[in-house]
N, C-alpha and C positions, 0 to 999 in steps of 0.2 A: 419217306415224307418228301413231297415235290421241292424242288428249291424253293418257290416260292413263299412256300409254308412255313421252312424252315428257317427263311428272315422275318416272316411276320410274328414267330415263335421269338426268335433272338429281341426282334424290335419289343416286344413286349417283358419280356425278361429282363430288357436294360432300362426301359421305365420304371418296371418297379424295383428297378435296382435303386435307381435316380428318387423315386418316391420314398424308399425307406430311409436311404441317407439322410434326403432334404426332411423327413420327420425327424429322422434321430439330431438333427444338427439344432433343427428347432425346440424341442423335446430339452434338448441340454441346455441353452441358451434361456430360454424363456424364465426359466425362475431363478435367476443370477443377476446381483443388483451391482456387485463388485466390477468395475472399468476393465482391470486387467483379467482379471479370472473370465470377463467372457471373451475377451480378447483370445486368451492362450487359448479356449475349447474351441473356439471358429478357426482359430491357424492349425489347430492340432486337427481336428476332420479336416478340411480344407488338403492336408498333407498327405492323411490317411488313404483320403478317397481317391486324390487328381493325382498322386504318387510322383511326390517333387518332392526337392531337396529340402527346400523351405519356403513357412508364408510368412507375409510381414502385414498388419493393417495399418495404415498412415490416416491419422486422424487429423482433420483441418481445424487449424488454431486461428487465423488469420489469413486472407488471402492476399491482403497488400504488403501485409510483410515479408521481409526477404528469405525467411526462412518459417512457410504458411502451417507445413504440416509437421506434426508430432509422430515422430516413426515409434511402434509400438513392435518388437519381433520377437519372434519365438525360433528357437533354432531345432530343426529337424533334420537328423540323421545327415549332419554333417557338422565338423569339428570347428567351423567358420560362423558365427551368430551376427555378422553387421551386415547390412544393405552399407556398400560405399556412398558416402557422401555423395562425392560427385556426379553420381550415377542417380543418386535419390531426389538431387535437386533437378535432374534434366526430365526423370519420371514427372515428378510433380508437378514439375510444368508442364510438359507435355498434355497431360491429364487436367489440370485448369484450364488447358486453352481446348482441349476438346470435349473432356465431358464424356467421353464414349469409354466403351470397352477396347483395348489394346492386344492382340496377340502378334509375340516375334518368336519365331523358333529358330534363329538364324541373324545372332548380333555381331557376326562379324564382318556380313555383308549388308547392313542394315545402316542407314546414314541418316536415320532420324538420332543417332546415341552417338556421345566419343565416349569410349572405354580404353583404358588404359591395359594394357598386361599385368601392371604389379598387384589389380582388386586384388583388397582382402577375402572377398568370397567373388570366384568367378562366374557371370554370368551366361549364361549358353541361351537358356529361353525363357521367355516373360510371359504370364496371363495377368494382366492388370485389369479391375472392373473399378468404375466407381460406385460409392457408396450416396446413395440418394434417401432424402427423407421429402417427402414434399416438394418435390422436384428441386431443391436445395443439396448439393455437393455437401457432405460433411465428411469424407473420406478416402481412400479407396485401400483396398482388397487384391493383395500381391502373393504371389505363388509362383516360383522362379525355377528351372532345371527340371525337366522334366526324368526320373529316376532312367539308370540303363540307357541313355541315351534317345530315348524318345521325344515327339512331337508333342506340343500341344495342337488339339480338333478343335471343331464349331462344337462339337458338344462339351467338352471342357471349358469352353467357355462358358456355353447356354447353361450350366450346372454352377458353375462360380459366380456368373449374373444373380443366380435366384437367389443362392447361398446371399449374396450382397444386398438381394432387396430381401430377403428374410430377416437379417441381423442388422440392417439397418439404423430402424426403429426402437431396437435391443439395446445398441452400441450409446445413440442419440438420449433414449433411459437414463443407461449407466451414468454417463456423461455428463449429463444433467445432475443425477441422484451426489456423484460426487461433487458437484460445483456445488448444490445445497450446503453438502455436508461441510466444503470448505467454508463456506460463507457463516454457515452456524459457528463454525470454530473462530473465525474473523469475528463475527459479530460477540463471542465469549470474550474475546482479546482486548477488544476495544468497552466490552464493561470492567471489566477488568482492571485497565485503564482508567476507566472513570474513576472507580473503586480509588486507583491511588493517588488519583489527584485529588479528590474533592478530602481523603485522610488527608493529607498533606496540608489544606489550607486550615488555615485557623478557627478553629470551634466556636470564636467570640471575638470580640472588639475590644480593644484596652479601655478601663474606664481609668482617665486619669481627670483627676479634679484642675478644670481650668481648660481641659484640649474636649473636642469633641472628633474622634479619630475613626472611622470606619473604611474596611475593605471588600472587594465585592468580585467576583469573578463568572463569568457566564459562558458557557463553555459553547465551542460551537457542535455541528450534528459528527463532524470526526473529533477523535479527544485530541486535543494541543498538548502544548504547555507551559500556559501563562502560571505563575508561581507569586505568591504575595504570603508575606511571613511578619511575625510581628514577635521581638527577640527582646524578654525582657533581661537588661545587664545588669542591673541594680535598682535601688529604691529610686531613682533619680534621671535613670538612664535607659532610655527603650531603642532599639534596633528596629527601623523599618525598612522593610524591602521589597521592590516586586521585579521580576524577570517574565523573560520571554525562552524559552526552549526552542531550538531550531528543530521542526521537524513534528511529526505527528506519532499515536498511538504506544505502544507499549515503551518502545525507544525513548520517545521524547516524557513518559509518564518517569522511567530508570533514571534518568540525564537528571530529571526533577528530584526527585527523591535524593539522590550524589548530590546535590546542588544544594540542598535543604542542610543536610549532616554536615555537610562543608561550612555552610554559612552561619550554621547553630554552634560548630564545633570553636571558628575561629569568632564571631563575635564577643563572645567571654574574653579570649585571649588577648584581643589585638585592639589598641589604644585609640587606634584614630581607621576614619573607612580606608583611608589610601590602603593601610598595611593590611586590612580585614580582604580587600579586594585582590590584592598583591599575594600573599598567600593562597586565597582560596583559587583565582586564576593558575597557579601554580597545580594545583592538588590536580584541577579538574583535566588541566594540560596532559598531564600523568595517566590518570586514570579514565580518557574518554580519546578516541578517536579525533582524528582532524576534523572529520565531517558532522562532528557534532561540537553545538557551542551553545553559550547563551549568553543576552544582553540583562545588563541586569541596573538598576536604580539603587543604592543602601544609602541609607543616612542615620545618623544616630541622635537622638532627640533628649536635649536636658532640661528635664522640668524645671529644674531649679533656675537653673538661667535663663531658658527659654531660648537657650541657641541651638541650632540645627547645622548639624556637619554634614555632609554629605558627599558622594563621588558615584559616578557612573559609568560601568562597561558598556559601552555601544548601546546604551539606552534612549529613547525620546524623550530630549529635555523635560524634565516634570515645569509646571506652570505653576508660580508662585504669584499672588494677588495677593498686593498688601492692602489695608485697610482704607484706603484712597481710591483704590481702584488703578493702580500703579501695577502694569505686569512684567514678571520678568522670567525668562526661562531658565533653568539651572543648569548650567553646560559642563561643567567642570569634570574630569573626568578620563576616560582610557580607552582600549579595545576591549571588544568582547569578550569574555571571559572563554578558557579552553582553547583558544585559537595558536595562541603565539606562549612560548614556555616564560620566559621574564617581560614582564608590562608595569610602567610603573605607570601609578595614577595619581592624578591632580584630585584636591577637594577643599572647597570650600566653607564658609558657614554663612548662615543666616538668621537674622533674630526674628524669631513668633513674637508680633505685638500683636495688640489686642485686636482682632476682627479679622487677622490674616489669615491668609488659605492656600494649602498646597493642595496640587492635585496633581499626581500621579497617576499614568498611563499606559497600557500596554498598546502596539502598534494597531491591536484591532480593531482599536477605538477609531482612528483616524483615519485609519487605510482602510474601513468600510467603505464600501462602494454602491452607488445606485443603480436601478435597470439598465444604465446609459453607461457606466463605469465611471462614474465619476467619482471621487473620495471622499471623505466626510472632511478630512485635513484639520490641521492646527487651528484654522481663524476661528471657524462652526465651532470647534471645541471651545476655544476665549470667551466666543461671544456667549455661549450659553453658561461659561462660572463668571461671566460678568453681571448675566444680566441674575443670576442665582444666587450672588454673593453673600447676601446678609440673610439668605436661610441656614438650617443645618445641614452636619455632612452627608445625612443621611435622604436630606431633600435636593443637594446638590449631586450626586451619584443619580438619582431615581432622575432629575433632567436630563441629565448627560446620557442615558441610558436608553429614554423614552425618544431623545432627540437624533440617536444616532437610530435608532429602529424606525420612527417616522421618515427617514432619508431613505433608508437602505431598502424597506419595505421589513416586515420583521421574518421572513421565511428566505432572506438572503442572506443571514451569515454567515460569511465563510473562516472567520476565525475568531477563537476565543478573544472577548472584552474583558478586560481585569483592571477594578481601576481602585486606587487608594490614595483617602480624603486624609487629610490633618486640619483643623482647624481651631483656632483659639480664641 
């Protein structure tokens, strides 16, 4: 056969050499919805075909962040499995600022890299491709040490190109399919959440002869943890309370729940709120993280005398309006509950005469804000139990409510409203 013949025989033989891989690689890939699993078949052919030590696919998580790409490796036929950091971060960049395909066979006269001697896996020769979906970087595609000392060619590369725009689209799937699946299990978390908060609040309103008492809680679109509880101590003796939980969703749902049992367990026990506070601050110190707290409002309410005790962990003053129209806010009180292990707390009392009203409030209420950022604040909240006063509790909440959502607009939000009436 002429020489000539005999390359255009070879050249034809290495296409379809090139063509069966580039099907089998696709073939394997295409019905794999699992991120890693198609990750390991594309580094494992990848390995097979271009006969190198190891591939690695770095997936872009962020480009402004200091560390953009999520290195994904698989280790082949060699006893070293990590790309070095410091090597990965000069790749990546490299490769963000151009965009193109990379070949070095020769990094130790190569002054685009600093490499140290002591890599954990050493490198000798690079074929780097990026990974494109819609002319969008979401990648790249790494294949290191070419086996027995060999180069990497233009065709090694032009076969890792295709392989890159094959899998692409594959990878961008997976990626996708598992960010769904996280978000479904997020979105189960946060019903979930719901689930324990909305148990937790009170099934009913105390009906006590002479008070007209309601609580009310509106959750925003993440679950919080505003918390309002209603602790019957005796014939004569009711426990009211509402907090605020630092922090959102399943965490801040647990914190509520410790915080309920605590407050259920010592209000029976504990004579006055100081000590109920004083204790239950203690438990929560104990059994909760520094990064987690809550403010909290309790007062303890005597039918018989009509006096009202109360004290406060880092809560927003509740607003007491007596029957004149006389307001005052109820300050008496301590740190937030969980925060610091001994706290002792001030509390005072107050007499329910006939036409008075408390209103208690979680910061939502007031730290709503409008398209401008402005806040709903303390006076907005006054003026509107001022000008509501000689209605029910149940008509005084539905203003308070309607008034903070005509501000806010009602599709803004952003934190749970929890608010609870007393009035006599």
């Amino acid at each position: 056969m002429a020489p000539g013949n005999r390359s255009e025989v070879q050249r034809l033989r290495d296409s379809v050499k090139e063509l069966s891989i580039l099907n089998e690689i696709a073939t394997a890939i295409s019905g794999v919805w699992n991120l890693e699993e198609v990750v390991d078949l594309i580094v494992k052919k990848c390995v097979k075909y271009l006969h190198v030590e190891q591939g690695a696919v770095m997936l872009l998580e962020d480009e402004k962040s200091d560390r953009p790409f999520q290195t994904m490796v698989r280790r082949i036929d060699d006893s070293q499995s990590k790309v070095p950091y410091h090597f990965g971060v000069q790749l990546s960049g490299w490769m963000l600022k151009n965009r193109e395909p990379l070949l070095v066979n020769d990094f130790q006269h190569d002054d685009r890299f600093q490499l140290t001697e002591n890599m954990e896996f050493p490198v000798r020769s690079l074929l780097s491709v990026p990974l494109m979906v819609k002319g969008r970087m979401i990648g790249l595609l790494n294949v290191f040490n070419k086996r027995l000392g060999g180069e990497f060619t233009e065709d090694d590369q032009r076969i890792l190109s295709i392989i890159a725009s094959q899998s692409a689209q594959v990878l961008e799937q997976a990626r996708l399919y598992k960010q769904e699946k996280q978000l479904i299990r997020l979105e189960e978390d946060i019903r979930v959440a719901r689930d324990i908060q909305q148990k937790l609040l009170p099934k009913e309103n105390p009906q006590i002869e002479g008070y007209d008492i309601i609580g009310y809680s509106i959750s925003a679109k993440e679950v919080g943890g505003d918390y309002y509880d209603f602790i019957k101590i005796n014939a004569d003796k009711l426990a009211v309370c509402l907090g605020d939980i630092s922090g959102k969703g399943i965490p801040a749902s647990l914190l509520m729940a410790n915080l309920q049992a605590t407050l259920r367990g010592q209000a029976v026990n504990c004579a006055s709120c100081a000590e109920c506070l004083k204790k239950s601050n203690n438990f929560l110190y104990h059994s909760t993280n520094i990064q987690k707290f809550a403010t909290l409002f309790y007062a303890i309410l005597d039918t018989q005398t009509n006096q009202l005790c109360y004290s406060r962990a880092g809560h927003p003053p509740p607003i007491f309006l007596d029957a004149e129209g006389g307001i005052e806010e109820l300050s008496a009180g301590g740190m937030v509950l969980g925060f610091q292990e001994e706290v002792n707390y001030k509390q005072e009392s107050i007499t329910f005469n006939q036409g008075d009203l408390l209103v208690v409030y979680s910061d939502g209420v007031t730290e709503a804000g409008d398209p401008k950022e402005e806040s709903f604040d303390e006076w907005r909240l006054k003026k509107i139990i001022k000008k509501n006063k000689d209605k029910s509790a149940k008509q005084i909440l539905e203003a308070i409510i309607e008034a903070v959502q005509n501000f806010t607009g009602r599709d803004l939000q952003r934190d749970d409203m929890t608010l609870l009436i007393i009035k006599r």
